[in-house]
C-alpha positions in Angstrom: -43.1 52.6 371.3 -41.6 53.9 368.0 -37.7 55.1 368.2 -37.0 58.0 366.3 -32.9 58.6 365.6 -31.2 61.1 364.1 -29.7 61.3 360.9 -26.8 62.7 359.7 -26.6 62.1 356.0 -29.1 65.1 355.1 -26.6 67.5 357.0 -23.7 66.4 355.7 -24.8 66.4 352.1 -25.9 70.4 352.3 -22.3 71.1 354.2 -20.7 69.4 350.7 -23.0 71.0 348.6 -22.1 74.2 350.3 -18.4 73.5 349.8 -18.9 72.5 346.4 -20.6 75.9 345.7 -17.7 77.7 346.8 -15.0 76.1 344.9 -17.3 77.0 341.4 -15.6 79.5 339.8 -18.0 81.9 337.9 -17.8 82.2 334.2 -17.1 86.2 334.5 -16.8 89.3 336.8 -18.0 92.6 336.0 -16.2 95.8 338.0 -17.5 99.4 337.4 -14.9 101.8 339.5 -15.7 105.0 340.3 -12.4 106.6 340.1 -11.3 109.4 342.8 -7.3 110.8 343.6 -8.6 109.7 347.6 -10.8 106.5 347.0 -11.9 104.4 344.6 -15.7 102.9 344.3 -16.3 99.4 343.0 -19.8 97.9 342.0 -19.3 93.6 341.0 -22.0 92.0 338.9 -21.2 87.8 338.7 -22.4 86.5 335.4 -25.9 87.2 335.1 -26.9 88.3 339.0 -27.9 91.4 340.3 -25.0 94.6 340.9 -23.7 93.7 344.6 -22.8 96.3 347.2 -20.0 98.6 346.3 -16.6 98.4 348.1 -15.0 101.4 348.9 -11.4 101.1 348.8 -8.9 103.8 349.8 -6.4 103.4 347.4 -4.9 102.2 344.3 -3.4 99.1 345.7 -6.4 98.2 347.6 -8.7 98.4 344.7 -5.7 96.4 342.9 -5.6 94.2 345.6 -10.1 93.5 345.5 -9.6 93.0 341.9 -7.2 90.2 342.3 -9.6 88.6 345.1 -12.1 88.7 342.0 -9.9 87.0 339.9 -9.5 84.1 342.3 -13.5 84.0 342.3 -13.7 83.9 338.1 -12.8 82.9 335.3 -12.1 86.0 333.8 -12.5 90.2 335.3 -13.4 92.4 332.9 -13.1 96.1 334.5 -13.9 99.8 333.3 -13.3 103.4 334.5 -14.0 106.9 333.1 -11.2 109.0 331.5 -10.1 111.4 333.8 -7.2 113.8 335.2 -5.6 110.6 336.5 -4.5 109.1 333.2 -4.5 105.8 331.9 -1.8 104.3 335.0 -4.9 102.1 336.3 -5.6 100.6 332.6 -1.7 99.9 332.4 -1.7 97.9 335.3 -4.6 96.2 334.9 -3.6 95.2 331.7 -0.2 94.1 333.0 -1.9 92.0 335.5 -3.4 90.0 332.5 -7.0 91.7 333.4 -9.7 93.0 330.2 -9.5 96.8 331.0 -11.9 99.2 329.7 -11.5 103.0 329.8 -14.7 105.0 328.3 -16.2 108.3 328.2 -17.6 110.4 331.1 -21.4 110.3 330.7 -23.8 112.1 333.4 -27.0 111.9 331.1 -28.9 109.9 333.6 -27.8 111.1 336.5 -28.6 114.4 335.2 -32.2 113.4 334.3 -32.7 111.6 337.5 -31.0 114.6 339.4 -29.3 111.7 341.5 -25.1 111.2 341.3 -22.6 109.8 343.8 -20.1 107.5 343.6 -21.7 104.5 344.7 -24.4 105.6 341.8 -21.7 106.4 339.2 -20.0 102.5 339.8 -22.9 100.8 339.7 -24.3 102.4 336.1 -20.8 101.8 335.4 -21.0 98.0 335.9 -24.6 98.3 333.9 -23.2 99.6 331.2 -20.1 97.0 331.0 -22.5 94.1 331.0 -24.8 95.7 328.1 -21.9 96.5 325.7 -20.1 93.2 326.7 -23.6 91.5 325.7 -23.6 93.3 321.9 -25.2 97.0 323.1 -22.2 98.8 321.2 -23.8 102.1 322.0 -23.8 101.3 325.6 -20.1 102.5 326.4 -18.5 105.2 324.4 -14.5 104.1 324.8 -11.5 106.1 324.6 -8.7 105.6 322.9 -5.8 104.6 325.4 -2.1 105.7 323.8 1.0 103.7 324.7 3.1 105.8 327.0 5.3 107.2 324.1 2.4 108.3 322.1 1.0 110.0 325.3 4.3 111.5 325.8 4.6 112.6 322.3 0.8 114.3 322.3 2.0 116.5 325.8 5.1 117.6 323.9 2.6 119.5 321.6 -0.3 120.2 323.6 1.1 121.1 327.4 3.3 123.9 326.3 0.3 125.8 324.1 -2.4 125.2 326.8 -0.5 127.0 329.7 0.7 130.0 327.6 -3.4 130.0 326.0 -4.3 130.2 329.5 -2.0 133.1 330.8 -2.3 135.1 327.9 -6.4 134.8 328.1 -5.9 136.2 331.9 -3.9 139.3 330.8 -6.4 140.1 328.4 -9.0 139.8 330.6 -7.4 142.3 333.0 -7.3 144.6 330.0 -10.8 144.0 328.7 -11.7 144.7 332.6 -9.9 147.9 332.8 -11.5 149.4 329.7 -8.1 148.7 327.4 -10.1 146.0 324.7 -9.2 142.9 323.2 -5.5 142.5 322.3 -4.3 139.2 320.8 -0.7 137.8 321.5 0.0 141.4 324.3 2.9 139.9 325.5 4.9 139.9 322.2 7.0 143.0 321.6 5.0 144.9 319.2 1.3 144.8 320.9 3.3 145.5 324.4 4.7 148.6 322.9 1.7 149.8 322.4 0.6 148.8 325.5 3.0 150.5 327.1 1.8 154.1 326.0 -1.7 153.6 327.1 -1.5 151.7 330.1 -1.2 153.3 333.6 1.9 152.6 335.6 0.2 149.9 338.0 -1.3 148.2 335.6 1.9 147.5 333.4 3.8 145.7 337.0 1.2 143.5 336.6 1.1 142.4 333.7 5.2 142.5 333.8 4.4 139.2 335.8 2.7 137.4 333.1 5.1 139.3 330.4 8.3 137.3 331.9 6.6 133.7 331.9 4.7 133.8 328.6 8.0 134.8 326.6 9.6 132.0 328.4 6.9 129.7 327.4 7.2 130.9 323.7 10.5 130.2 323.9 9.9 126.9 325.2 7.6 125.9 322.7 9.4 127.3 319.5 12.1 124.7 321.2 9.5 122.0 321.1 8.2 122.1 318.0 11.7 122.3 316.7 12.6 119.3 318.0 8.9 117.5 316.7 9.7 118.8 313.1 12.9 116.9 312.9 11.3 113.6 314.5 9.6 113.4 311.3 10.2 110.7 309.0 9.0 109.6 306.1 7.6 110.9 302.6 4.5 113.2 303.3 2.1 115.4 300.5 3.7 118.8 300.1 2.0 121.8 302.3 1.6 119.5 305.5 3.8 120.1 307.0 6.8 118.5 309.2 5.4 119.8 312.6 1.6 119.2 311.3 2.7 115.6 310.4 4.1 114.8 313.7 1.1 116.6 315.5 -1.6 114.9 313.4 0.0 111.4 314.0 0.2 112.2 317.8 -3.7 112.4 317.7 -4.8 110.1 315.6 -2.8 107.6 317.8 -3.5 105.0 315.3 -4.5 104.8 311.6 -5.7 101.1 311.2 -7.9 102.0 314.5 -10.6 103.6 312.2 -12.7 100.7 309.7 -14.2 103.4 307.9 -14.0 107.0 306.2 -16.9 108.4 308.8 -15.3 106.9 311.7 -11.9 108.9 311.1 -14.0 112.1 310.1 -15.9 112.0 313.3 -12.6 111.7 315.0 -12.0 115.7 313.7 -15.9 116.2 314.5 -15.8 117.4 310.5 -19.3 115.2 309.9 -22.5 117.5 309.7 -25.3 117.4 312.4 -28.1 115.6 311.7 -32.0 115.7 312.7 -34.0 113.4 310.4 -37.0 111.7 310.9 -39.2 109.7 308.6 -39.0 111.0 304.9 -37.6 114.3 306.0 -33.8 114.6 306.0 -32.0 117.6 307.4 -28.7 118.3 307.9 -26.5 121.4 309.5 -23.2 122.1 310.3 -20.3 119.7 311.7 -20.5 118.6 315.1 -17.1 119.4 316.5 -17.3 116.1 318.1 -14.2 114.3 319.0 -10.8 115.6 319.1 -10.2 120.1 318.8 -6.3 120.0 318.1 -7.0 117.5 315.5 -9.6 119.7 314.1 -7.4 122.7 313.9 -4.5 120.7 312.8 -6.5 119.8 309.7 -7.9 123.2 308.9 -4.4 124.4 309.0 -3.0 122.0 306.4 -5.8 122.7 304.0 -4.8 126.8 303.8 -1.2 125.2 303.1 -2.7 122.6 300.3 -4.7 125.3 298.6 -1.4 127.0 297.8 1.3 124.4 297.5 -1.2 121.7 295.6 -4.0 123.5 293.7 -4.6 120.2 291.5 -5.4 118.4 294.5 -9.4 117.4 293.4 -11.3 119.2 296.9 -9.3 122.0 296.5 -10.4 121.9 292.9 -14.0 121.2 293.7 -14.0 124.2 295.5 -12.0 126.5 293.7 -14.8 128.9 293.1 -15.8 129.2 296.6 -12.4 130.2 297.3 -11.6 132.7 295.6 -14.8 134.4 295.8 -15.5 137.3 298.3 -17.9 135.7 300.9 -16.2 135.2 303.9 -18.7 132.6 305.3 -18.8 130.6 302.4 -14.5 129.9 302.2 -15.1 128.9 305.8 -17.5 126.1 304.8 -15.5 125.6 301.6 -12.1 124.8 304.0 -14.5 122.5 306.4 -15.3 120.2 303.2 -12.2 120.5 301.8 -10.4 119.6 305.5 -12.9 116.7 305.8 -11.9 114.9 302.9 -7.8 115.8 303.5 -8.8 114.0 306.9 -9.8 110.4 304.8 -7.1 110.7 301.9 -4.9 110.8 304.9 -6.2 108.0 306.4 -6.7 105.8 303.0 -2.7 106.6 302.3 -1.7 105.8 306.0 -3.2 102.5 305.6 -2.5 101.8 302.1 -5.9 101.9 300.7 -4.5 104.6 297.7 -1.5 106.0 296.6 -0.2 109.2 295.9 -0.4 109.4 292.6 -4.5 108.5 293.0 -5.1 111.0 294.9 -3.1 113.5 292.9 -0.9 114.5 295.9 2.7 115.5 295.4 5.0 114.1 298.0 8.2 115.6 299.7 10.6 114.0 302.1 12.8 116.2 304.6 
């Protein structure tokens, strides 16, 4: 009779192989994360595979700590989070950690289309979108800029102070609008409240008392501010900008050399026309108002001051005419152009692409 036996060998090989497959590190790890203030969702995509299930984690330190497990598992962790009311404290981190760190845009296009979001949705694209723009779709993840912690401190200084007393004073006018009193800009301050004061019933006025007290606090606070930006100011800068403006503009722009291009930094201040062209037919409207708003008003502020302190400055030559003609619509457009190009000379002195004299600026030092 034939003896079968047993062997081992076959077994043993598939337990090493097993083992072997374990201690392979993978060439790179993608993490999408959802970001929440009471969770965090996080999609993984190894190499070239398909995006795993997401791991909900609880908090900060646990996603930290699932990150880190990924780290042990490849060669390199590349992760990538929306902008948010959170901040950038999970990029710094990350960064600190020695991990690639991405922060982009919101974008809910496709969920919007496919009338389908959650989180787990939202991580996954997320980790899509990673893998595409990592593999040379540029268009696939629309980053934001992250500032250092002074230059983030240095943009609240001018931004947080306006933006409440905006607020408060557009709530006091709408009580007013609502009770049949119009539109008054800037109530609070002495003069329109004196007026206010005749008109308005009794009631009304202790209510608006309320807002009264904080908003002339605020102004006071943020005349205190901007004092205190103007004379952080350094440096020679053209004549008409301003101190304040200077300091202001820098805080947005974050940083000059980011920018390889004149349309790049013009988009920044959303002063680039809209565009709908197709085949042979070209058409163009007005700007986009992409990008950044304070930057934008920043800008259109200077150029009223560089029409009057440097009429030989070419734009404001160019459109000299425009100016001081009597159509309303017309200056608007004319300050637009005029702001668009202040925007690039800016940027081309910044980072020494012209001079001064080339661009036939004055310059003033404080």
């Amino acid at each position: 009779m034939k003896q079968y036996t047993l062997e081992a060998a076959p077994a043993a090989s598939a337990v090493e192989a097993k083992n072997n497959n374990k201690s392979t590190k993978a060439k790179r790890i993608l993490v999408g994360v959802d970001v929440h203030l009471r969770g965090y969702q996080a999609a993984r995509k190894v190499d070239g595979g398909v995006i795993g299930a997401v791991e909900n984690c609880r908090s900060e330190v646990e996603l930290l700590l699932h990150i880190e497990k990924q780290r042990q598992r490849a060669e390199q962790v590349v992760v990538v989070y929306e902008a948010g009311p959170l901040g950038y404290t999970l990029y710094r981190k990350l960064r600190a950690a020695g991990v690639l760190c991405y922060v982009c845009a919101p974008d809910g296009a496709v969920q919007k289309r496919k009338r389908r979001k959650n989180n787990k949705i939202d991580a996954r694209s997320l980790t899509s979108k990673l893998f595409n723009y990592l593999n040379g779709d540029k268009e696939a993840l629309q980053l934001a800029r992250v500032p250092t912690e002074a230059q983030e401190q240095l943009r609240l200084a001018s931004r947080q102070l306006v933006k409440e007393r905006k607020r408060l004073g557009a709530e006091g006018n709408a009580v007013l609008l609502s009770q049949g009193f119009g539109s008054w800009s800037n109530w609070w301050r002495a003069k329109a409240w004196a007026q206010l004061s005749a008109i308005v019933p009794q009631g009304l006025q202790e209510r608006l008392l309320i807002w009264v007290d904080v908003l002339k606090v605020l102004d006071e606070k943020i005349a205190q501010a901007k004092a205190a930006l103007a004379r952080s100011c350094s440096g020679p800068r053209p004549k008409g900008v301003g101190a304040l403006s200077q300091v202001q503009l820098q805080s947005e722009v974050l940083d000059w050399s980011l920018y390889s291009n004149r349309r790049k930094i013009a988009c920044l201040a959303g002063m680039v026309p809209s565009e709908w062209s197709t085949g042979d037919k070209e058409s163009r409207g007005s700007i986009t108002k992409v990008g950044v708003p304070a930057l934008r008003r920043i800008i259109v502020e200077m150029v009223w001051r560089m029409i009057f302190f440097q009429p030989q400055y070419k734009p404001v030559q160019k459109w000299l005419e425009v100016l001081r003609g009597p159509n309303p619509a017309l200056k608007k457009k004319a300050v637009i152009a005029i702001g668009r190009q202040l925007m690039v000379d800016l940027w081309r002195l910044q980072t020494g692409r012209v001079t001064a004299q080339q661009l036939n600026l004055i310059m003033v030092t404080d």
